[in-house]
Every structure is written in C-alpha cells, then in structure tokens.
N, CA, C and O atoms as a Maestro MAE file, in Angstrom:
{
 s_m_m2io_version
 :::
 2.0.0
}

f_m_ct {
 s_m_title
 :::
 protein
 m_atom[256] {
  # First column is atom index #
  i_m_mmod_type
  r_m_x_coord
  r_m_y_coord
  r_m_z_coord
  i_m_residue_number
  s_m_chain_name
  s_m_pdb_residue_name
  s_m_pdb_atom_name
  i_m_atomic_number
  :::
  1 25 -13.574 1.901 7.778 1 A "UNK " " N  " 7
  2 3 -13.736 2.369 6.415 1 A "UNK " " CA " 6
  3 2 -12.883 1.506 5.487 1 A "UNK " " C  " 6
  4 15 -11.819 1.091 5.945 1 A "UNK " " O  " 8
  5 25 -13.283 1.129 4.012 2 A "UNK " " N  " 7
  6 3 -12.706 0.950 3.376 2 A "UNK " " CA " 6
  7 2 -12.345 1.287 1.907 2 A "UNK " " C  " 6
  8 15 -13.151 1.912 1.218 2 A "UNK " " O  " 8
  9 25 -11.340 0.949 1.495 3 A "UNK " " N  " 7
  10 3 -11.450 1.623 -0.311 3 A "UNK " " CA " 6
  11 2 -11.669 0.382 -0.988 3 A "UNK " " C  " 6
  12 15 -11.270 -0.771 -0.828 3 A "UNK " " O  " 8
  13 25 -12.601 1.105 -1.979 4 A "UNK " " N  " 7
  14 3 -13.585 0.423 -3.057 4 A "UNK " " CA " 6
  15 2 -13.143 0.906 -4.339 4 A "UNK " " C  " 6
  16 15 -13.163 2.116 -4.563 4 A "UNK " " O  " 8
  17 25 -12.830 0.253 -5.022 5 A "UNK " " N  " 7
  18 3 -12.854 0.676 -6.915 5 A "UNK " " CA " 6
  19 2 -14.075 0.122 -7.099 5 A "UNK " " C  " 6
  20 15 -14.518 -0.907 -6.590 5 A "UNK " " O  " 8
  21 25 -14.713 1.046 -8.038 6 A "UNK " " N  " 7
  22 3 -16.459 0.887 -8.320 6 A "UNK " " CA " 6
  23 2 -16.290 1.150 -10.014 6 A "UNK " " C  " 6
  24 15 -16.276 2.315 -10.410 6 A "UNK " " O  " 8
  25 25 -16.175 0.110 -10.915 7 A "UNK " " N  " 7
  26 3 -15.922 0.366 -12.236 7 A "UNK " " CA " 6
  27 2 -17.719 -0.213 -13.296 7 A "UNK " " C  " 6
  28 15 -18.771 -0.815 -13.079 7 A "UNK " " O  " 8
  29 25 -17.184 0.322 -14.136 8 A "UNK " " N  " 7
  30 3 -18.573 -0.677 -14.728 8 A "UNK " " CA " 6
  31 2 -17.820 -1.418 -16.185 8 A "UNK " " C  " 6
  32 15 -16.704 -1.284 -16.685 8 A "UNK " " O  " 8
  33 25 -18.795 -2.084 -16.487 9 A "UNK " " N  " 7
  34 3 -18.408 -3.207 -17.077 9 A "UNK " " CA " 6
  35 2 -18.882 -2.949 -18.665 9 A "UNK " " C  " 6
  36 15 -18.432 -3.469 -19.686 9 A "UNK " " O  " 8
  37 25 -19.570 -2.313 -18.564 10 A "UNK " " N  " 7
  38 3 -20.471 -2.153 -20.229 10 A "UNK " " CA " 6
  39 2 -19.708 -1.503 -20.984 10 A "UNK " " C  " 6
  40 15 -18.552 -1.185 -20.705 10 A "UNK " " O  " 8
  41 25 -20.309 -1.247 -22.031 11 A "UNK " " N  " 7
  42 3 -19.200 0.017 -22.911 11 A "UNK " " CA " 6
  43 2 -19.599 1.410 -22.516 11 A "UNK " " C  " 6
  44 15 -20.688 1.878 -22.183 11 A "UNK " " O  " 8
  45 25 -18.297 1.983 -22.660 12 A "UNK " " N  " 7
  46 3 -17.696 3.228 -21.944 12 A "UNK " " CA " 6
  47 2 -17.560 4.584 -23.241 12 A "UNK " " C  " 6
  48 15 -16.501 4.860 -23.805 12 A "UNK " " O  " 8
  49 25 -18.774 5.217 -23.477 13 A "UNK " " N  " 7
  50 3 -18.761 6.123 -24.879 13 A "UNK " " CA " 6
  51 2 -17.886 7.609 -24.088 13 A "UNK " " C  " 6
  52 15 -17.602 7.703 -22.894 13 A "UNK " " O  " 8
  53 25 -17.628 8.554 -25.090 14 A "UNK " " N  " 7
  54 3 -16.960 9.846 -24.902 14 A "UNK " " CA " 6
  55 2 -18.053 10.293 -23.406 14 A "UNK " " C  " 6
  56 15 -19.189 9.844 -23.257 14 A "UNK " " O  " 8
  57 25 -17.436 11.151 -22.544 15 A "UNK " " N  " 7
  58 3 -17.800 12.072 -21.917 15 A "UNK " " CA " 6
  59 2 -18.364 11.211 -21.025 15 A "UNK " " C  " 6
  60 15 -19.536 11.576 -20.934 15 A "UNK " " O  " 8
  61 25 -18.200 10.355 -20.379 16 A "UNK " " N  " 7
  62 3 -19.278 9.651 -19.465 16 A "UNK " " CA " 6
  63 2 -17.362 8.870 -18.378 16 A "UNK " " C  " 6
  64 15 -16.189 8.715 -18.717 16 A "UNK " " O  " 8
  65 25 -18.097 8.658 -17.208 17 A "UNK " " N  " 7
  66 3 -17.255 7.892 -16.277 17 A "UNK " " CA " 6
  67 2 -17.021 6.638 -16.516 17 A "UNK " " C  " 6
  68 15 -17.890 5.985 -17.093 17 A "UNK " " O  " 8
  69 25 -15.920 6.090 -16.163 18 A "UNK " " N  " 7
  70 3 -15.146 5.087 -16.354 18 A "UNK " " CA " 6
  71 2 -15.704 3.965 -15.048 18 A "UNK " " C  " 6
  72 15 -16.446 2.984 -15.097 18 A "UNK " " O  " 8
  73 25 -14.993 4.603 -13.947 19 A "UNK " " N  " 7
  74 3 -14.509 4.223 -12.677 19 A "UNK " " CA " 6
  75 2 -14.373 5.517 -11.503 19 A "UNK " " C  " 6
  76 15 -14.139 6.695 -11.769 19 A "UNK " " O  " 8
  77 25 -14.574 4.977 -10.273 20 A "UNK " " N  " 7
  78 3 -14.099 5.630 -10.004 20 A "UNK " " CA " 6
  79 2 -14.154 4.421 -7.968 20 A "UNK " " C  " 6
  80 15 -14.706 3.395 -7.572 20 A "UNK " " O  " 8
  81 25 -12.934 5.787 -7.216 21 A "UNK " " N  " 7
  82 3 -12.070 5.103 -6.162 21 A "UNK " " CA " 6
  83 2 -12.441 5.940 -4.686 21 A "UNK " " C  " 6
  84 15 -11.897 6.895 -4.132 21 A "UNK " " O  " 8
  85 25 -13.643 5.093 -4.335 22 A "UNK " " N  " 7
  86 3 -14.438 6.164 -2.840 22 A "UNK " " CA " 6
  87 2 -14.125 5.329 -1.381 22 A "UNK " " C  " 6
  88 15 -14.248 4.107 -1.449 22 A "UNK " " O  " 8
  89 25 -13.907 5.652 -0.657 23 A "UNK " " N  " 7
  90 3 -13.820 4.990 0.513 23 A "UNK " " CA " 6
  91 2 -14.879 5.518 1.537 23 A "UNK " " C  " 6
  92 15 -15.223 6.622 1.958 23 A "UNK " " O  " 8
  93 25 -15.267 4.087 1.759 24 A "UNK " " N  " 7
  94 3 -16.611 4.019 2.577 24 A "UNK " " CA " 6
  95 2 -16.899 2.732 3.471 24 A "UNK " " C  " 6
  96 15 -16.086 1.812 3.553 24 A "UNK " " O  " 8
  97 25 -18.158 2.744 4.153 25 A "UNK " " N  " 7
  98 3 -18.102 1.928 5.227 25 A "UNK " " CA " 6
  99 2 -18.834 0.956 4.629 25 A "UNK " " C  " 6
  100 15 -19.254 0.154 5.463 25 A "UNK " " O  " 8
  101 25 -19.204 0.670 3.344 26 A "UNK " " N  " 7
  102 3 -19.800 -0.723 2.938 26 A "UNK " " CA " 6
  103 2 -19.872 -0.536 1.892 26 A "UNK " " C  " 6
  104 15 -19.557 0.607 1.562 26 A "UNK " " O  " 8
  105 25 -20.424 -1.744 0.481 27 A "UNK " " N  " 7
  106 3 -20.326 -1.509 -1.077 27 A "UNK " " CA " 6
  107 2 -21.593 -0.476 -1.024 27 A "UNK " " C  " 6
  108 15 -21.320 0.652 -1.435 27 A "UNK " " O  " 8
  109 25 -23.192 -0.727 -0.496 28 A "UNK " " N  " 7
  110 3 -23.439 0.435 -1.046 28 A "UNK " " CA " 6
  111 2 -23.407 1.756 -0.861 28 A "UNK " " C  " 6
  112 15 -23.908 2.683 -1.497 28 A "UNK " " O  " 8
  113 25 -22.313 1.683 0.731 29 A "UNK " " N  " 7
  114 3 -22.401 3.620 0.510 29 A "UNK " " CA " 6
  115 2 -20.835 3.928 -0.791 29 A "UNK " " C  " 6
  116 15 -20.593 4.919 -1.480 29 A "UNK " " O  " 8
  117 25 -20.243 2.891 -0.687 30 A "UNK " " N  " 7
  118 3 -19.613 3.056 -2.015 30 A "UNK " " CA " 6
  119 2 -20.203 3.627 -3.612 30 A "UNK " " C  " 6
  120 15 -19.680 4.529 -4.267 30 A "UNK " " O  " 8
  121 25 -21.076 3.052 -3.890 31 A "UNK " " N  " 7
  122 3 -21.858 2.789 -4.856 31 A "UNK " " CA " 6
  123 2 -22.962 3.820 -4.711 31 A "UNK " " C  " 6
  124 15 -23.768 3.718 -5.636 31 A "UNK " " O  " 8
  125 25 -23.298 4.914 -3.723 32 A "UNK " " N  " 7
  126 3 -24.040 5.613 -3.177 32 A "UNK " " CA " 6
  127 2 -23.158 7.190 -3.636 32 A "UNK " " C  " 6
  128 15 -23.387 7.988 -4.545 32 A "UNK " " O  " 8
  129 25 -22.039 7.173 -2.501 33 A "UNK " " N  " 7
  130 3 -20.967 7.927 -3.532 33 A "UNK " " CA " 6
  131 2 -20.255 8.504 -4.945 33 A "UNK " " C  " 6
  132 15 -19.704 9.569 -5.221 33 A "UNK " " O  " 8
  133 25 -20.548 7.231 -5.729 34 A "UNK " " N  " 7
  134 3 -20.114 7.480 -6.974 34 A "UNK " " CA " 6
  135 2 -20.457 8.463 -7.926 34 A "UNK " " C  " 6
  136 15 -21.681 8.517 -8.042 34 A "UNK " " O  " 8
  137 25 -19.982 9.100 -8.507 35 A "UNK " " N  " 7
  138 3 -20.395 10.255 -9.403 35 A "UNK " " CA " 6
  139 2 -20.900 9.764 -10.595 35 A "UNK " " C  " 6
  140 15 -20.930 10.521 -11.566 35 A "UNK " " O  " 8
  141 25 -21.403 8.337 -10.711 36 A "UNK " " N  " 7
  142 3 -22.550 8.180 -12.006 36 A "UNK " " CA " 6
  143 2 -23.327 6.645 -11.099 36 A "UNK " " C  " 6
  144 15 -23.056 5.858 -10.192 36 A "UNK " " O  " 8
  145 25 -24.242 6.897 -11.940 37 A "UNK " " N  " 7
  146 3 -25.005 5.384 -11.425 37 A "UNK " " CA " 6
  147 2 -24.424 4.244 -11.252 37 A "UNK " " C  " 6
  148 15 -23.858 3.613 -12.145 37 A "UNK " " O  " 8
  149 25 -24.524 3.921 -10.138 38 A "UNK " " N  " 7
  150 3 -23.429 2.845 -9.630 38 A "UNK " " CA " 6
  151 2 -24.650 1.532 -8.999 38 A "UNK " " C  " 6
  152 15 -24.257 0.795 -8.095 38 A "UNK " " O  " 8
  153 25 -25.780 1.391 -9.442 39 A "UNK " " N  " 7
  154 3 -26.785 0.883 -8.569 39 A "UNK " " CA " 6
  155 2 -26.962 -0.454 -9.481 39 A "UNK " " C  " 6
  156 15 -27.257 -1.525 -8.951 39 A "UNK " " O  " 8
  157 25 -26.784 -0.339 -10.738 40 A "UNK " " N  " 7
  158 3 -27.194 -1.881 -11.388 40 A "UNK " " CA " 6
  159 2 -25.785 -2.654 -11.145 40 A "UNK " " C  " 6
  160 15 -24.684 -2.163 -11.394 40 A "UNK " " O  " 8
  161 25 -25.960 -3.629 -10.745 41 A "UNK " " N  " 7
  162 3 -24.910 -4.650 -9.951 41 A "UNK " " CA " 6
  163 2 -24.621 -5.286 -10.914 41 A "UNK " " C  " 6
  164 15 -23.518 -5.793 -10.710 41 A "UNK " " O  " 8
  165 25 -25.260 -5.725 -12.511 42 A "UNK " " N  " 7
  166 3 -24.902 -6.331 -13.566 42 A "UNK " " CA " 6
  167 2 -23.919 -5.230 -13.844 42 A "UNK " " C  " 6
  168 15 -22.788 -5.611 -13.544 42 A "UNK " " O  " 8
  169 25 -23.937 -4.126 -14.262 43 A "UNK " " N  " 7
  170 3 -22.900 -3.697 -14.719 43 A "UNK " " CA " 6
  171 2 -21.962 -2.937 -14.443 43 A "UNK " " C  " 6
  172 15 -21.134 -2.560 -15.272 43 A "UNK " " O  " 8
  173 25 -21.977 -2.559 -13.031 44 A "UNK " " N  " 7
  174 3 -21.522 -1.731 -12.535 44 A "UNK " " CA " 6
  175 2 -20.700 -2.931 -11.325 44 A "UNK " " C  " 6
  176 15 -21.411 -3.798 -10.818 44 A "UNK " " O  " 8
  177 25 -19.441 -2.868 -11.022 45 A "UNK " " N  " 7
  178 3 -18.870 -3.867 -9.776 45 A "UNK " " CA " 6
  179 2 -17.613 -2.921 -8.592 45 A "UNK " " C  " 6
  180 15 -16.875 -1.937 -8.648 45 A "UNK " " O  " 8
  181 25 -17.858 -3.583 -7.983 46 A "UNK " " N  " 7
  182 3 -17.599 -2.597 -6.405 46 A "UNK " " CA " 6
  183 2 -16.755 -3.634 -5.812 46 A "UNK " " C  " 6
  184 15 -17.330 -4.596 -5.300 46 A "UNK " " O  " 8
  185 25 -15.258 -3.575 -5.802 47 A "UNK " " N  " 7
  186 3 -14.690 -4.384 -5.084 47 A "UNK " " CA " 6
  187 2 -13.847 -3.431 -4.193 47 A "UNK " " C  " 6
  188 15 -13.538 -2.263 -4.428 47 A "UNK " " O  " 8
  189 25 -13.507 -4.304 -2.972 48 A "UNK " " N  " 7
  190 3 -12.275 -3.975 -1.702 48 A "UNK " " CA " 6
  191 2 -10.791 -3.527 -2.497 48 A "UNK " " C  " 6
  192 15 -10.281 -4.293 -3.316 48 A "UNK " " O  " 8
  193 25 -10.419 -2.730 -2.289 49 A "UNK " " N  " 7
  194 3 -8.974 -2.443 -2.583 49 A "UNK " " CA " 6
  195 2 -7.992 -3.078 -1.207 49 A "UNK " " C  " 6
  196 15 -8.346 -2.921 -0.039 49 A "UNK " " O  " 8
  197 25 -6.959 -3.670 -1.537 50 A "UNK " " N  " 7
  198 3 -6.477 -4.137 -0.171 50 A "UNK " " CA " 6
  199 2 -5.187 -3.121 -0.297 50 A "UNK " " C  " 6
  200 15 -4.386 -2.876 -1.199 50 A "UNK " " O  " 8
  201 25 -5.311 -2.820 0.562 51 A "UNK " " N  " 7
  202 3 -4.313 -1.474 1.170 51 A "UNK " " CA " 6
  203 2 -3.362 -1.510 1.907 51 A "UNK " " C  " 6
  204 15 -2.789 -0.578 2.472 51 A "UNK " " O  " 8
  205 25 -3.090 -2.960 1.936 52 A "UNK " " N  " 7
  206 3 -1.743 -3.655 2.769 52 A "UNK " " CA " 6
  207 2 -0.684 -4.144 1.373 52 A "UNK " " C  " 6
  208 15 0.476 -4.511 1.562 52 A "UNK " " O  " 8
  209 25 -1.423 -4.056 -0.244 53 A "UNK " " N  " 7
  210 3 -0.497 -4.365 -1.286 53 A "UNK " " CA " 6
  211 2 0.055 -3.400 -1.900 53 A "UNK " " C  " 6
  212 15 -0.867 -2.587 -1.972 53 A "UNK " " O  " 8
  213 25 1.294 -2.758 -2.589 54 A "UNK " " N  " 7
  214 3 1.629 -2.047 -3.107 54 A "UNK " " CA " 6
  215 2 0.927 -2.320 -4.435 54 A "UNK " " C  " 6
  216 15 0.940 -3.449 -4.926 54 A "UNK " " O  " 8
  217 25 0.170 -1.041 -5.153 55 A "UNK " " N  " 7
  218 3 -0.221 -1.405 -6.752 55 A "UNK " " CA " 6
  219 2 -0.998 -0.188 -7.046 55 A "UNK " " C  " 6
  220 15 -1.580 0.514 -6.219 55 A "UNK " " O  " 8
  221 25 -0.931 0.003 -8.489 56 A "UNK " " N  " 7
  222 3 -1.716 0.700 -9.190 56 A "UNK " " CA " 6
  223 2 -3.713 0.568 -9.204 56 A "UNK " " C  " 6
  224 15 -4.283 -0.263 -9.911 56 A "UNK " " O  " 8
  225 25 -4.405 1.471 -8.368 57 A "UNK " " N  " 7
  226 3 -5.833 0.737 -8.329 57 A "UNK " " CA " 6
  227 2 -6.520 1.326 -9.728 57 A "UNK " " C  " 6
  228 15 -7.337 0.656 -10.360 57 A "UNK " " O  " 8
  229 25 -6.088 2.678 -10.145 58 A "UNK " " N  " 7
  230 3 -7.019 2.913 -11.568 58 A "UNK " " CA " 6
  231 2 -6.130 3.407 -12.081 58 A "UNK " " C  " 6
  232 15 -5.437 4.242 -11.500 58 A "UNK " " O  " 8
  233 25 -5.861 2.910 -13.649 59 A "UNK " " N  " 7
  234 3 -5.197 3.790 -14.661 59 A "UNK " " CA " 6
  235 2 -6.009 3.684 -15.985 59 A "UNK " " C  " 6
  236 15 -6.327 2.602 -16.478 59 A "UNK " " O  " 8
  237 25 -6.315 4.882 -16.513 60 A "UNK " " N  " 7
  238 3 -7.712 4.364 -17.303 60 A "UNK " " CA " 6
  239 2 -6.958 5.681 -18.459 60 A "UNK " " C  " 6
  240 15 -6.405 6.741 -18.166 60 A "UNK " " O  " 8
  241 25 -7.261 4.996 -19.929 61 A "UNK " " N  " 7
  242 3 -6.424 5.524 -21.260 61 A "UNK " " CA " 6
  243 2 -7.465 5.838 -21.979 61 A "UNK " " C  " 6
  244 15 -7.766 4.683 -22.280 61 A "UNK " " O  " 8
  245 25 -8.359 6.559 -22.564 62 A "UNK " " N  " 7
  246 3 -9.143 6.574 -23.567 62 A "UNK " " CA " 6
  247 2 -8.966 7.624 -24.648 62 A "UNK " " C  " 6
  248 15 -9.022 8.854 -24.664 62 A "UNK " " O  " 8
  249 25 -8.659 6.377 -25.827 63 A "UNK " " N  " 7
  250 3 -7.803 6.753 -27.403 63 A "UNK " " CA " 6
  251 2 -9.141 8.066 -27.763 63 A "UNK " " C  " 6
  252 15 -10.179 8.023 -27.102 63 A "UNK " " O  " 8
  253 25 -8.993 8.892 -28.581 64 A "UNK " " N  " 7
  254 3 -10.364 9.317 -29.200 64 A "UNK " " CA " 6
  255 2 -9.779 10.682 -29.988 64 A "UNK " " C  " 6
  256 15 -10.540 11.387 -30.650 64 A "UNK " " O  " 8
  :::
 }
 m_bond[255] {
  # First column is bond index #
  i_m_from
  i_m_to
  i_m_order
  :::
  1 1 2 1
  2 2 3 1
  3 3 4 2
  4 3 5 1
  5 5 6 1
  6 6 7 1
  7 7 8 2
  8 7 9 1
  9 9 10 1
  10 10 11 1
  11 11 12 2
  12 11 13 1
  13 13 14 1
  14 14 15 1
  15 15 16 2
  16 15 17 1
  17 17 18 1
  18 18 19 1
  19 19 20 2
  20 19 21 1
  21 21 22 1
  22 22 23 1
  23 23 24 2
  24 23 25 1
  25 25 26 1
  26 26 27 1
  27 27 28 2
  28 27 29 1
  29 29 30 1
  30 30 31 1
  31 31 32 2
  32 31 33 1
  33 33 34 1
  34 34 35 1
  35 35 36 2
  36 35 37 1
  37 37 38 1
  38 38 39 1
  39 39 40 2
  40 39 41 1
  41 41 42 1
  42 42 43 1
  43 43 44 2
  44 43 45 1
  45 45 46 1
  46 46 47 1
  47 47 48 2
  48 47 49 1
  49 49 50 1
  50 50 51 1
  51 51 52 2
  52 51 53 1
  53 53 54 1
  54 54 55 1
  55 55 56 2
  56 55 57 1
  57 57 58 1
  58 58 59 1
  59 59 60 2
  60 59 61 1
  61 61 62 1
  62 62 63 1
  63 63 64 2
  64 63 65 1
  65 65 66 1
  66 66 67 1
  67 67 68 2
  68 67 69 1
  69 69 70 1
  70 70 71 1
  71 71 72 2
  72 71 73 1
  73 73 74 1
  74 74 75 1
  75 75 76 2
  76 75 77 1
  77 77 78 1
  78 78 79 1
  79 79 80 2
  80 79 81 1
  81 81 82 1
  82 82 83 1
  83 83 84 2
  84 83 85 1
  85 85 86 1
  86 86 87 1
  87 87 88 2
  88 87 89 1
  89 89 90 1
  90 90 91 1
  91 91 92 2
  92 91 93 1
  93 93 94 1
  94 94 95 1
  95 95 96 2
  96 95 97 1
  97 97 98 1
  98 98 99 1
  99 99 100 2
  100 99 101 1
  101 101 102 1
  102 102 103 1
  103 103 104 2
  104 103 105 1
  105 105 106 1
  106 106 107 1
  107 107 108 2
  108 107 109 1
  109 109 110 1
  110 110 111 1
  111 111 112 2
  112 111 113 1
  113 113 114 1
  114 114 115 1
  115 115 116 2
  116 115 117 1
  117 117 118 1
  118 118 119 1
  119 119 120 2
  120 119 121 1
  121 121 122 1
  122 122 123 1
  123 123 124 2
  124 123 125 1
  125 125 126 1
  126 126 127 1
  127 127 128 2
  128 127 129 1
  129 129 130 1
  130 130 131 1
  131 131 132 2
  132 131 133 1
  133 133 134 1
  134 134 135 1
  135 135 136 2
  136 135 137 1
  137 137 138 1
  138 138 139 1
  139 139 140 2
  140 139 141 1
  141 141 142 1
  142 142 143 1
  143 143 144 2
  144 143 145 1
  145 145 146 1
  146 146 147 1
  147 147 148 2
  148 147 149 1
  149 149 150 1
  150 150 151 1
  151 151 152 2
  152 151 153 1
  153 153 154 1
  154 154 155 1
  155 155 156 2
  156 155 157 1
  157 157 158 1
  158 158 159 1
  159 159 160 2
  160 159 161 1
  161 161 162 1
  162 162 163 1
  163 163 164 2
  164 163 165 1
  165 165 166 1
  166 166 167 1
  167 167 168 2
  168 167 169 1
  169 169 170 1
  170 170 171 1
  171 171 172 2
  172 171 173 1
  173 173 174 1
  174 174 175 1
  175 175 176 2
  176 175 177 1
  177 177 178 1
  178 178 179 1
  179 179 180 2
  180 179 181 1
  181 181 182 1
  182 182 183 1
  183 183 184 2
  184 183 185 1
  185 185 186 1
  186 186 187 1
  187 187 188 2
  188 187 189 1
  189 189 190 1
  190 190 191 1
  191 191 192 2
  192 191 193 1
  193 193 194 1
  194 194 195 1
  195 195 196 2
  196 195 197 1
  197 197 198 1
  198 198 199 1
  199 199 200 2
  200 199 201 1
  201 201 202 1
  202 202 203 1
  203 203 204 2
  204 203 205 1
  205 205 206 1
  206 206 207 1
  207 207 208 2
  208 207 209 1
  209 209 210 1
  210 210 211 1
  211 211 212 2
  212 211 213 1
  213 213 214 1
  214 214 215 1
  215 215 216 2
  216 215 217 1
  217 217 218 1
  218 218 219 1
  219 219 220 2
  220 219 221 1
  221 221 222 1
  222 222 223 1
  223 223 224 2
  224 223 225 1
  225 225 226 1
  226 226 227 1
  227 227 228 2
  228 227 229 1
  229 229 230 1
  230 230 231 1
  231 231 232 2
  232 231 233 1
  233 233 234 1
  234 234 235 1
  235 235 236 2
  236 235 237 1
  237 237 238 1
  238 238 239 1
  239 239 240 2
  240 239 241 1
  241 241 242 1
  242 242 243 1
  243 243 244 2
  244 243 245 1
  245 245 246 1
  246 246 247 1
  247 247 248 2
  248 247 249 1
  249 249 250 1
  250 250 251 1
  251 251 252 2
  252 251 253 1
  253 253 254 1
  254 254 255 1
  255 255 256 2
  :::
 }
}
C-alpha cells in the first residue's frame, strides 16, 4: 500500500474539495477513493507521499 495526495489543479470555489490524502494499492484506486472526482488527469494529480521523510503532506487555508 501506499499514500497518495490526490489534489486538483483548477480553481477551487466555496464548498467543494481541495485535496485530499488516501492510501491505496495504485494511483487509480487512489483516485477511485477520493471524495470528489478525481478521474480527469488534466486536473486532478495523484502523487506518492514518501513516508520515509519527515513533512507536512496537506495544509490547505481558504480566506472567505
């Protein structure tokens, strides 16, 4: 298994998902997981979290 941050890239309006941090056995059961449409690969991106680095994987601020 691995952890995936699955964020999207477009603009991000009130009330809708950001990102989000699923661990799974490949990008698309990652992307399968996600609690919003995670399937267009233009805007939506699915990378490996490496879990051997100490770090912050999501911190997400939205002013409004």
């Amino acid at each position: 298994m691995n952890i995936y941050k699955v964020y999207r890239t477009n603009h991000i309006g009130r009330d809708e998902y950001e990102s989000a941090v699923v661990v799974a056995e490949n990008e698309q059961q990652a992307r399968d997981l996600c609690p919003f449409e995670a399937s267009d690969t233009d805007i939506v991106k699915a990378e490996i979290v490496d879990d051997k680095v100490a770090g912050v994987v999501v911190s997400s601020f939205n002013a409004g």
